[in-house]
Every structure is written in structure tokens, then in C-alpha cells.
N, C-alpha and C positions, 0 to 999 in steps of 0.2 A: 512452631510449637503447637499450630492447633490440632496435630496428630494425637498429643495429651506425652509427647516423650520431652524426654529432659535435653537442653542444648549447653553448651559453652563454648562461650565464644572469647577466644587468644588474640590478644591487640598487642601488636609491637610497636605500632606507630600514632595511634588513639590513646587518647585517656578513656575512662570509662563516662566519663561525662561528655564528653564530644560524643560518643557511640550514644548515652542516652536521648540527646537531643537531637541527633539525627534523627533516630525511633520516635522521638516524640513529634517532631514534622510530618510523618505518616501515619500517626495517630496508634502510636506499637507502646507499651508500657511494658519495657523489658520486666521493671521487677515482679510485673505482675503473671507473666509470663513461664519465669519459672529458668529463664536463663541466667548460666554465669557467669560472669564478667572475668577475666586473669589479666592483667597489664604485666608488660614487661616491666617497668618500672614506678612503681608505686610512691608518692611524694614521703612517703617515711625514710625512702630510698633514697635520698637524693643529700643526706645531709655529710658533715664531713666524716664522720666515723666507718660511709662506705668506702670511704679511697683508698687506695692502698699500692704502692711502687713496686713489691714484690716477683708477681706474674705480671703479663701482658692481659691488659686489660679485656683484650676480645677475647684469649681463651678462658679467663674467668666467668665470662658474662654469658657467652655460650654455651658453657657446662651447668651455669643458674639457670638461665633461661629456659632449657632442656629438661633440667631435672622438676624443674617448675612446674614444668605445663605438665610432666609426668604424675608429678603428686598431686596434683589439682585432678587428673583425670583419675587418677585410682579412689579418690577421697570422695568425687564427686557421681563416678560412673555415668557420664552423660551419653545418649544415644546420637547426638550428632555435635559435632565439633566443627567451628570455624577457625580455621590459623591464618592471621591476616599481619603481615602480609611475610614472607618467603624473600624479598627483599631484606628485610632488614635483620635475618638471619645470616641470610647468602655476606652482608656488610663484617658478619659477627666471625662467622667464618675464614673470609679472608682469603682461603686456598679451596678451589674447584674438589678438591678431594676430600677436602675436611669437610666440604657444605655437603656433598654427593651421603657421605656416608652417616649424618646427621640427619639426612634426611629420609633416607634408608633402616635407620636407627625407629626413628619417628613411625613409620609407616608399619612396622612389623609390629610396634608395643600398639598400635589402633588397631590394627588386627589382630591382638591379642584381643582386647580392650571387648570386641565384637561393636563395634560403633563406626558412622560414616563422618568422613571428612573432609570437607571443602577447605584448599589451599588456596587462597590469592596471594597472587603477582602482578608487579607493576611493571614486569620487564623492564627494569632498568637495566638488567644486566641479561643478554642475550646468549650467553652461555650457560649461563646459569637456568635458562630458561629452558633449552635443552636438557638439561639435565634432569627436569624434572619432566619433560615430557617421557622419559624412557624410563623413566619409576611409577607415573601417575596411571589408575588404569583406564582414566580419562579427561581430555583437555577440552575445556571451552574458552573459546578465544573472543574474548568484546573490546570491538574496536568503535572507531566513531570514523564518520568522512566530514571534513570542516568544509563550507561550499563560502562561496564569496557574498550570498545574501543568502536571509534565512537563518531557520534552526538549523543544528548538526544533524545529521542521520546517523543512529547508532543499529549496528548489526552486531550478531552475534557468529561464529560460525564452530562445530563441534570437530575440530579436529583427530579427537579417539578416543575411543568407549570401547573398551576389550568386553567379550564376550554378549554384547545388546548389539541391536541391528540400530541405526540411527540414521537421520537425514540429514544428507551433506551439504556443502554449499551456505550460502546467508542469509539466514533469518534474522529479518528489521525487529525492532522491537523499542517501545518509546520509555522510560522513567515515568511517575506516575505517583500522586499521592497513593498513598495506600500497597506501591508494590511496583511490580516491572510487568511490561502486559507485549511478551510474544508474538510476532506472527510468522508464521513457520511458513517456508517456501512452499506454492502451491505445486505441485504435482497433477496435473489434470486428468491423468489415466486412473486416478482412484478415486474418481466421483461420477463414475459412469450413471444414470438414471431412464431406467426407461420413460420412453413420452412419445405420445400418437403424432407423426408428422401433420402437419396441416398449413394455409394460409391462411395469416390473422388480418383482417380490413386495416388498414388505414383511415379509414373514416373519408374518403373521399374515392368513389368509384371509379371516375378517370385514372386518380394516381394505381387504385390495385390492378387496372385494367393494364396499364404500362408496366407496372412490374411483374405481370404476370398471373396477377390472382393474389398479389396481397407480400406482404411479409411471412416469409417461412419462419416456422419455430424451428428452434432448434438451428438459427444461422443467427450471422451478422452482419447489417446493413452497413455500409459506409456514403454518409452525406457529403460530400466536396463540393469549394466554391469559395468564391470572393466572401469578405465581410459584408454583412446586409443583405442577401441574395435572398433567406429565408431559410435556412439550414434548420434551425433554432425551432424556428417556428413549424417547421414540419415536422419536426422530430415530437416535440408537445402534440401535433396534432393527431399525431399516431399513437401517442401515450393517453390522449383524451380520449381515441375511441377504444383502446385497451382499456379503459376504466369503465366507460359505457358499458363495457360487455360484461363488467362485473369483477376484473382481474385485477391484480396489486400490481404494480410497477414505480418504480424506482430511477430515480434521474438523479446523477451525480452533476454538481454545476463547478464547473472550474474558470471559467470567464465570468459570467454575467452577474449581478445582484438578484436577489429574491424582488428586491426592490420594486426593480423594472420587468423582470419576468412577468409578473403575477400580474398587475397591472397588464401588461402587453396579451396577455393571451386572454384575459377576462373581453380584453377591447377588442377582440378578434374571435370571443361567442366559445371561449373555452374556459369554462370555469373551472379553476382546481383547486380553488381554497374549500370547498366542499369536500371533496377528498381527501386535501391534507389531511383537514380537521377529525376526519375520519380513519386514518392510517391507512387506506388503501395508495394513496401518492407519498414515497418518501423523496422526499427532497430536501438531497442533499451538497450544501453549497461550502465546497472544500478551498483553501486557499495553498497551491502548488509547493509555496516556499516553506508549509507547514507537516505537511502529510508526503510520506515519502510513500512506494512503491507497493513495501508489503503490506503497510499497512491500511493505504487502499484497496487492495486486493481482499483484503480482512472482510474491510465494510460492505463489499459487493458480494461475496459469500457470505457474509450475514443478512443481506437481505434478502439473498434469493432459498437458503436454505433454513433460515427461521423465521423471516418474515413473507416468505411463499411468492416474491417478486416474479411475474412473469413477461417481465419488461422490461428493459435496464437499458440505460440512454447515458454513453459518455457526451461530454460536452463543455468541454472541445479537448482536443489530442494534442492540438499544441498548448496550452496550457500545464498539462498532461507530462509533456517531458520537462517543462521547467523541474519539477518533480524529479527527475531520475538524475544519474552522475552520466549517463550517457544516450546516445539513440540507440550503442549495440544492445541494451539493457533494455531497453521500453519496447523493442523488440521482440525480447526471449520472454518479455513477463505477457508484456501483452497478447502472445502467440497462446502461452498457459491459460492465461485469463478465459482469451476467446473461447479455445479447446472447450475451459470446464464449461462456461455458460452455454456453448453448444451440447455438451453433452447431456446438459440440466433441463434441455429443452427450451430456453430461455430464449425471448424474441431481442435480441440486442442491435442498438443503432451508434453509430459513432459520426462523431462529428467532427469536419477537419478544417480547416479555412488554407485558403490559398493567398498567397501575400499581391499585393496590387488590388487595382480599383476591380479591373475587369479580370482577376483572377489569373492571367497569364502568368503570374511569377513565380517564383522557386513556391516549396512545399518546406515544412520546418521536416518533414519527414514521410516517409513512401507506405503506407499499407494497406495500398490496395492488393497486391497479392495475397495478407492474407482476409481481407475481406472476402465475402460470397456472395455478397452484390455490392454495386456500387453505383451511390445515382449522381448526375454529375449536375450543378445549377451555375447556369451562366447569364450574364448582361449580356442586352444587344441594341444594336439602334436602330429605330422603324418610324418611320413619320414623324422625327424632330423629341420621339422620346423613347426616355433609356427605359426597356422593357428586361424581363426576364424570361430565362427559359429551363426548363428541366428536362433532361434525358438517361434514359441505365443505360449504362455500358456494359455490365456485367454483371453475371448471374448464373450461381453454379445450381438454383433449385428452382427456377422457371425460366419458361421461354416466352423471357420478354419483351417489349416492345421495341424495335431499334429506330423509331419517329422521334422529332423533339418536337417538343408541343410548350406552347408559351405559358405560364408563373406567374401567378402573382398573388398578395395575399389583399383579400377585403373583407367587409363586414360580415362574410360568410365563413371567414377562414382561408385555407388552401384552395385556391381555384384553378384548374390544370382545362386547358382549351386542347383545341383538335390541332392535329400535327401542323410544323411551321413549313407543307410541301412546297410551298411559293417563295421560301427563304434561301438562301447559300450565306455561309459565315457565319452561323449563328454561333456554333463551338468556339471560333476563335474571338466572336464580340464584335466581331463586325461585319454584322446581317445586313446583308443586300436583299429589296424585294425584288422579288419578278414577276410576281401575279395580283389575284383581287382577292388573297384569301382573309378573311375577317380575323381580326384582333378580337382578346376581349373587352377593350378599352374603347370598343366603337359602338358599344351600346348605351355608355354611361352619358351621363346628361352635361350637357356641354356651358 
């Protein structure tokens, strides 16, 4: 009603006091509103002078009912109309024919009327449901998915709108004090953006040197590797020298606490509580079983196209799918996803862990196909300790290094040393030496 037009709203199955204090949990003051209230059955209604053996009760009650909501609309002239709910008409009814043409009946006097009209259903009855799909001149359909932990995931999806063009498919959308808050399936071909290709630093010359010249904009990196390898930590280190240069970027955290983050990267010469405090770093720490799909997707188009993010750091991907009802689905979103942030020019990093110590084990899930580079960090073993190593495997916007050069992080941050040529087995974690080539660990004070 904040259009300034007048509403009334048909409860078949509410009192009007139920209806008011649900409104009033969202902070809506019907009466102040300017909305009218019609109950099928009214407590003045209920006493014994209504009874009567004569007719059959559901044809009396459905020619009241009817002529009810008739005279309330002619009396009241309202520009939108709620009929809630169509079940318990369809109950009144009784025969698929008798409901079809009552409903039919209904639809012709609101287009008289010149007023719009929202019908809900409970689907209880699935015929009856059809029935009105082939009189309504458009259906939207809100279902929910129950998962085994967690909230529900409620989607919407718009079955038919005669005469508008509309976007098909499920759009998530959460409950809400205050209202219902949408988010419509992302489309990536309609957020195309021009932006000057380039390579963004790293903040460590060795690492841009290996990849080529740096992080392309307008791509998306993918970090892989055992837990602890330094995935995490490099991905910060890259967002710390994107802040350096004066840019906003944006890190969605799906694993780790703020807790330990910020501490860990302070201890490692990357301050970002300065940033935060500043709104150029959004950091934002989601928890999987709460946030579904779209409406992640939501938060990461908010930050790049109203809060100017030109950085954006998932972390981690298998976290990520606990999120979704499937992999074929985190798949088709995150393929959208990537697309827009490429085409927004956005420098984007994803982060993925491999199960096992040394990373050999399964993957929760595959995307490196659609990443455009991919850097790979592994453990190795060399004179009695467990060292790291980094290598790109792939890369569709430089031609980058194919050496693996040993990892590690220390009071300087990311330290990337000169390739491991005197090594064999590094990839699979079990590095054999065969020369004199120096570690970076061989200069440290013993």
C-alpha cells in the first residue's frame, strides 16, 4: 500500500487477528495502512441460528462466500485484492467443475472491477491446481528444499505471465523482517562491462614472474592444494597488494574465523584491519548451512557493482558446496558467476583444498576447466623436513612459468625461491634430491 492505492485482503483460512499480528511481526500496521480485512467467517457467524439442514451446506456457503467478497469489492472499490487461500474454496466446491467455474466467475467480475489480484494456494489438491493454472494469467510457484542440517532453502520459480517477457528457472529468496528479499537467477551475458585488460602484482615478484606478469583482470585464478599449504595466505597476499595500489576488494570466507584470519595475516606483515575500518576490504565471513546459492551470488554483485570491488577471493569452494543441493548445480552457478566477474573485469581467486595430508586425495569437486589459471601447492620432503612448493599448470592469459620453485611463508609473507631443477617428485610429495641446489631454509640461523 505504499503506492497510496487501496488493498483488501480475503482470508478463508485466518482470522483477521492472526493476519494482524503476523503484520505486526514485520512491523506493518494494517489498520493504518488503509487495508480491508473480509473473513469467511466472522465470530457473530458461528452461533446456533446459523445452522440450518435444509441445503447442503457447502452449496450455501460457497454462494455466501462468493457473493461476500462480491459486495465487499463493489462497496469498497479496492485496487489490489488478496484471495487467500483457493483451497479452501476448491473444499467448498467439492466438484472440479463447480470450483473451475467459480473461479472463472470471480476472475471476470475483477476484471470488471479494473483491480489486480493475487490468488494463493496450498496445493493441496493438484488438480485443482491445474485448474487454475489454465484461468490465471500468471503463476508463481514457492516451494522450499528441507536439507538434513541447516536452514531450508526457499526458491521461487515463475511458471507463466501471459503477455511480459519473464525469467525462468529458480530464483532463491529468504523471509525477512520487514518483507521477502529476491534474488533473481544471474544471467552473465547481461552485465557485459568494458575494462582495459592488464596484469595486477601480487605483491611478490617471484610469484608474478611464474605466472606470467601477474594476475589478469578480467580472469579467475584457482589456488589447489592440501590444507596448510598456504592457499589462504596467498590469496590475502594478493588482496593486500590490490589494497596497496589503492583498489577495494572483497573476500567471501567460508572456512576460517575472522578470529584467526586477521591475527595470521597481521603476523605475517599484512595488515588489513586498516582497510577494513576503512571499507576498501569487505570481509565477508558466511556460514555454508545458512546462505544458499543465490543469494551468495547477490552479495558478490553487490560488492563489485555498488561497492566498486576489484578483487573478489572465494574461500574455500568446498565449503562452498555444502551450500548447494548439488555439484551439478555449483557448477552451472558458479560457471555464471565466474562469466559475470570476468566480464566486470574483476581480478577473482578461488580457493580449493585437496583432502589428504599431501594433497593426493580425491577433490570435493573439479574446476579446473573452468578456471584460467591454476596454481598448484604441494609438500615435499628434503633433508629430514616437510617443505612446500608452488607451481601454474594453467593459464589461458599468460605464458607462464612451467618450473616449480619451493613456498614458504615467513616474516616477510609469501616467499617463492628459484626453481626445484635438482628435485624429481616434487608434484607427487615425494621429492627426491639429486643436486646442490639451495633451499630457502638454508640461510636461516640454526
Amino acid at each position: 500500500m505504499e503506492a497510496g492505492e487501496s488493498g483488501l485482503y480475503v482470508t478463508l483460512s485466518e482470522t483477521a487477528a492472526e493476519l494482524r499480528d503476523v503484520a505486526s511481526s514485520h512491523g506493518w500496521e494494517l489498520d493504518k495502512t488503509g487495508i480491508d480485512i473480509f473473513e469467511l467467517v466472522s465470530p457473530d457467524q458461528l452461533g446456533p441460528d446459523a445452522e440450518q439442514s435444509i441445503l447442503h451446506p457447502a452449496e450455501m456457503e460457497l454462494n455466501e462466500t462468493v457473493q461476500g467478497v462480491m459486495s465487499r469489492v463493489q462497496g469498497t472499490r479496492p485496487s489490489r485484492i488478496v484471495f487467500d487461500s483457493l483451497s479452501e474454496m476448491r473444499l467448498l466446491a467439492q466438484d472440479p467443475l463447480r470450483y473451475r467455474r467459480q473461479v472463472l466467475a470471480l476472475k471476470h467480475f475483477f476484471a470488471r472491477s479494473n483491480c489486480t489480484v493475487l490468488m494463493l494456494d496450498d496445493l493441496s489438491d493438484t488438480a485443482g491446481d491445474m485448474q487454475l493454472r489454465s484461468i490465471a494469467h500468471g503463476v508463481v510457484c514457492l516451494q522450499q528444499t528441507v536439507g538434513q542440517y541447516g536452514s531450508d532453502k526457499r526458491f521461487l520459480r515463475v511458471a507463466k505471465m501471459r503477455g511480459i517477457a519473464f525469467r525462468s528457472g529458480e530464483h532463491d529468496f529468504t523471509l525477512t523482517t520487514g518483507g521477502i528479499e529476491v534474488f533473481p537467477r544471474l544471467i552473465a551475458a547481461e552485465h557485459h562491462k568494458a575494462f582495459t585488460p592488464e596484469n595486477a602484482s601480487t605483491g611478490n615478484a617471484a610469484l608474478d614472474t611464474t605466472l606470467g606478469g601477474g594476475l589478469a583482470r578480467g580472469s579467475n585464478t584457482l589456488f589447489v592444494g592440501p590444507s596448510g599449504v598456504g592457499k589462504t595466505t596467498t590469496a590475502i597476499a594478493c588482496v593486500h597488494a590490490a589494497l596497496q595500489r589503492g583498489e577495494k576488494a572483497a573476500y567471501f570466507l567460508f572456512d576460517e574465523g575472522l578470529g584467526t584470519l586477521m591475527p595470521r595475516a597481521k603476523a605475517l606483515g599484512y595488515e588489513l584491519e586498516t582497510h577494513t575500518e576503512s571499507g576498501r576490504l569487505l570481509l565477508n565471513a558466511l556460514d555454508p548451512a545458512e546462505v544458499s546459492a543465490g543469494e551468495f551470488t547477490a552479495r558478490v554483485r553487490r560488492s563489485v557493482e555498488r561497492d566498486g570491488a576489484r578483487a573478489v577471493v572465494i574461500d574455500s569452494l568446498n565449503a562452498y558446496l555444502q551450500a548447494m543441493p548439488g555439484s551439478k548445480f555449483l557448477l552451472l552457478q558458479m560457471h555464471e558467476l565466474l562469466t559475470y566477474l570476468n566480464q566486470r573485469g574483476v581480478m577473482t581467486i578461488l580457493v580449493l583444498g585437496q583432502h589428504g595430508v599431501l594433497g593426493q586425495g580425491r577433490m570435493d569437486i573439479d574446476l579446473s576447466y573452468l578456471s584460467d589459471s591454476v596454481v598448484l601447492f604441494r609438500y615435499f620432503e628434503a633433508q629430514g623436513k616437510l617443505l612446500k612448493a608452488i607451481s601454474v599448470t594453467k593459464s589461458r592469459t599468460n605464458r607462464h612459468a612451467t618450473s616449480i620453485h619451493e613456498f614458504r611463508l615467513g616474516a616477510k609473507g609469501v616467499e617463492v625461491g628459484v626453481a626445484l631443477t635438482d628435485f624429481e617428485g616434487v608434484v607427487p610429495g615425494v621429492g627426491r634430491y639429486a643436486g646442490d641446489i639451495a633451499l630457502l631454509s638454508d640461510g636461516d640461523a640454526r
